[in-house]
N, C-alpha and C positions, 0 to 999 in steps of 0.2 A: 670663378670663385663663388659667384649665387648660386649657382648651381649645386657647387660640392656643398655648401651649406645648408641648401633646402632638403637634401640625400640626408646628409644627420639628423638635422629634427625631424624628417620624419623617421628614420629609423628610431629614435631616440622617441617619440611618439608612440610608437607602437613597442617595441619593447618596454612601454610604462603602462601599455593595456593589458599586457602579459597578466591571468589573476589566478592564483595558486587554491586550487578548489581543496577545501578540506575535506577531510572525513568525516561521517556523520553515523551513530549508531540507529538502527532500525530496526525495530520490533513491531510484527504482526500480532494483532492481540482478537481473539475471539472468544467470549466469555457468554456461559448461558445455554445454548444451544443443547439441549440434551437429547434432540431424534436423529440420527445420520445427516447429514451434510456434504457438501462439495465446496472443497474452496481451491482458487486457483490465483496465484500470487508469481511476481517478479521476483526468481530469487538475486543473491550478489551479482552473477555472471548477466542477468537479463535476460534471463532464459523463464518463459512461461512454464508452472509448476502446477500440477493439478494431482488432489489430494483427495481422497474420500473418507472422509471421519467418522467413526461408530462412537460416539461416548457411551462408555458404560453404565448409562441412568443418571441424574442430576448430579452428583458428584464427582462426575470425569466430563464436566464437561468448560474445560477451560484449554484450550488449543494456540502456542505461540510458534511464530519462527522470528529467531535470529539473526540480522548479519550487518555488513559495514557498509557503507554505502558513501560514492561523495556528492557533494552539494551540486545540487542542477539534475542528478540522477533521476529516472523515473523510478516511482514506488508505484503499486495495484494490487490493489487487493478484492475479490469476486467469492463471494457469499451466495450460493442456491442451496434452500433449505423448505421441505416439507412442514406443514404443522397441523393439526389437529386443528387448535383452537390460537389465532394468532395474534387473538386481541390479549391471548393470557402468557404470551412470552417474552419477559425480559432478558434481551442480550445484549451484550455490547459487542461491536466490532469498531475498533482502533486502528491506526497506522500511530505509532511515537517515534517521535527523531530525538536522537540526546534523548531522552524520558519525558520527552513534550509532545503532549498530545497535537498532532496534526491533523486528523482526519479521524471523525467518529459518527457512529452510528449507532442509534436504538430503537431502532423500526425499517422496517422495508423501505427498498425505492421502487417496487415491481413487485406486480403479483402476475408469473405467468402461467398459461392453461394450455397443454397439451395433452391429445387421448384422453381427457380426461380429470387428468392428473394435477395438481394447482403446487405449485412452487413460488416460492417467495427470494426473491434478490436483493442482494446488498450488494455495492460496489464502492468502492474507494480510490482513489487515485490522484498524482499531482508529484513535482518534484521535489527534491530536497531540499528545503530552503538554504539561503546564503546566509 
């Protein structure tokens, strides 16, 4: 009879840890940038996404994506961007859950240098809060 009783509570245990992960809206936000870009993002499915952005001169240069996501999800978001002068650029790069900013950025975290060439990196990343 201990027996069949310790089998309930803990079934009863564990089906009360059962936890019903909600949905969460996610928007990618990159603002500012107006020289070509590369950005590479998780979309809904989880599948790595990589994009190459032309904005049409300072006034196209505002770039989001959309989607649903649930809580615990991974989000990422990868920023490689060229610039001239990079003391003189203001962008923002975002991750918002619900319209709550989670994750922002307004300066590099990398300045990398190949052939030559100097590129600036932004990255993002973390899960969907509960």
């Amino acid at each position: 009879m201990k027996k069949i009783l310790l089998i309930i509570a803990t079934i009863l245990l564990f089906a009360s840890c059962t936890k019903n992960y909600n949905d969460a809206s996610v928007m990618y936000f990159i603002k500012g940038l107006g020289e070509p870009y590369t950005v590479m993002y998780l979309n809904e499915s989880g599948k790595t996404i990589t994009e190459n952005i032309n904005p049409m001169g300072n006034s196209d240069t505002l770039w989001t994506y959309n989607f649903t996501e649930k809580q615990g999800d991974l989000v990422y978001l990868y920023v490689k961007y060229k610039d001239v002068d990079p003391a003189m650029s203001t962008f923002k790069v975002m991750i918002k859950v619900d319209d709550k900013m989670f994750k922002y950025a307004d300066s590099y975290d990398k300045v990398q240098v190949a052939n030559g060439d100097t590129s600036f990196v932004i990255r993002r990343s973390g899960t969907v809060p509960f």
